[in-house]
C-alpha positions, 0 to 999 in steps of 0.5 A: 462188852462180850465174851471171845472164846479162842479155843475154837478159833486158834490152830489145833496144833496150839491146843495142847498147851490149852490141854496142859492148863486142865486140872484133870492134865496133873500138869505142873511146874515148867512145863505149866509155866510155859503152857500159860505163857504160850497161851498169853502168846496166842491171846495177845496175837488175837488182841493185836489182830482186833486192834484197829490203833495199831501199833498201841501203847498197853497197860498189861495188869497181872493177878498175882500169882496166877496170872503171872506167866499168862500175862508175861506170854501176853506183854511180851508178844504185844512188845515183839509186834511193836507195840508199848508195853507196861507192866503192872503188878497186883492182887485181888485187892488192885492197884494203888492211885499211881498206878491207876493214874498211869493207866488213864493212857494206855489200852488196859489189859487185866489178866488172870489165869483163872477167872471163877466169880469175877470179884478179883477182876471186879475189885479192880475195874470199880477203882477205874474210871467210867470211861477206863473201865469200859475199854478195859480187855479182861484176858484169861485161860479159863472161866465157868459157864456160870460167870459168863454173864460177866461178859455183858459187863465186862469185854473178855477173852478167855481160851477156854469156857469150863462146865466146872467151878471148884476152890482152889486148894492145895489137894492134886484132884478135884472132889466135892468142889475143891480142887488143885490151886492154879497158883500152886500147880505152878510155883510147885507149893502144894 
């Protein structure tokens, strides 16, 4: 278990799309989208540079709603190095037994753009198998310092670790601990 962070480790010319993703950017709509799809990108090349099995068969679980093209980014650059490559769909509240099922085979990756307490990630892994869960990889494009003790529980890779931690909500900046919905910055519904 651990915590990557990629931000320190990826080419400073592929840090504006990381830029992009801060709420201070006021980034939103396409040009959000295709940031968070190019930082899936990046992730899943540094997941396919860590993976001794190589090329593997993946399970790629997608938070809806936030996750979405994050996760799109990660599955379809671990398919273009040759890997497989299933897509799974859900919300905070899991996935159904089939799915599961399904996911007893493959190398099991749980995205979510944002991560802040944990307990959409948790909701999820307590449905897995002991053994499942464990090798379970957590991707997401930021979390707080203070869920990082996530990370002794859990095998994560987030670009990028954040002083702040606010409520998403359908507002354009962030005051008094609520701040722009991730969701929203992205499907334009605020």
């Amino acid at each position: 278990m651990g915590l990557t962070i990629l931000e320190n480790l990826i080419d400073a010319s592929k840090l504006k799309a990381l830029d992009l993703t801060k709420s201070q950017s006021l980034c939103e709509g396409a040009t959000l989208r295709k940031a968070h799809y190019e930082l899936g990108k990046i992730t899943a090349e540094h997941i396919t540079n860590c993976n001794t099995s190589y090329p593997s068969d993946y399970g790629v679980v997608i938070l809806m709603r936030a996750g979405l093209n994050f996760g799109l980014g990660i599955a379809d650059n671990l398919e273009h190095s040759k890997n497989k490559v299933s897509i799974y769909f859900t919300t905070q509240d899991g996935l159904d037994q089939e799915s599961l099922d399904a996911l007893s085979r493959k190398q099991i990756i749980i995205v979510d753009a944002v991560i802040n307490t944990g307990k959409s990630i948790s909701n999820i892994i307590d449905r897995m198998e002991q053994n499942q869960a464990k090798n379970t990889i957590i991707a997401t494009i930021v979390m707080p310092e203070k869920a990082q003790h996530l990370a002794h529980k859990l095998n994560i890779i987030s670009l990028r670790v954040s002083e702040n931690k606010y409520k998403g909500a359908k507002i354009k900046t962030v005051t008094g601990g609520i701040g722009p919905d991730t969701g929203d910055r992205l499907f334009g519904t605020m």
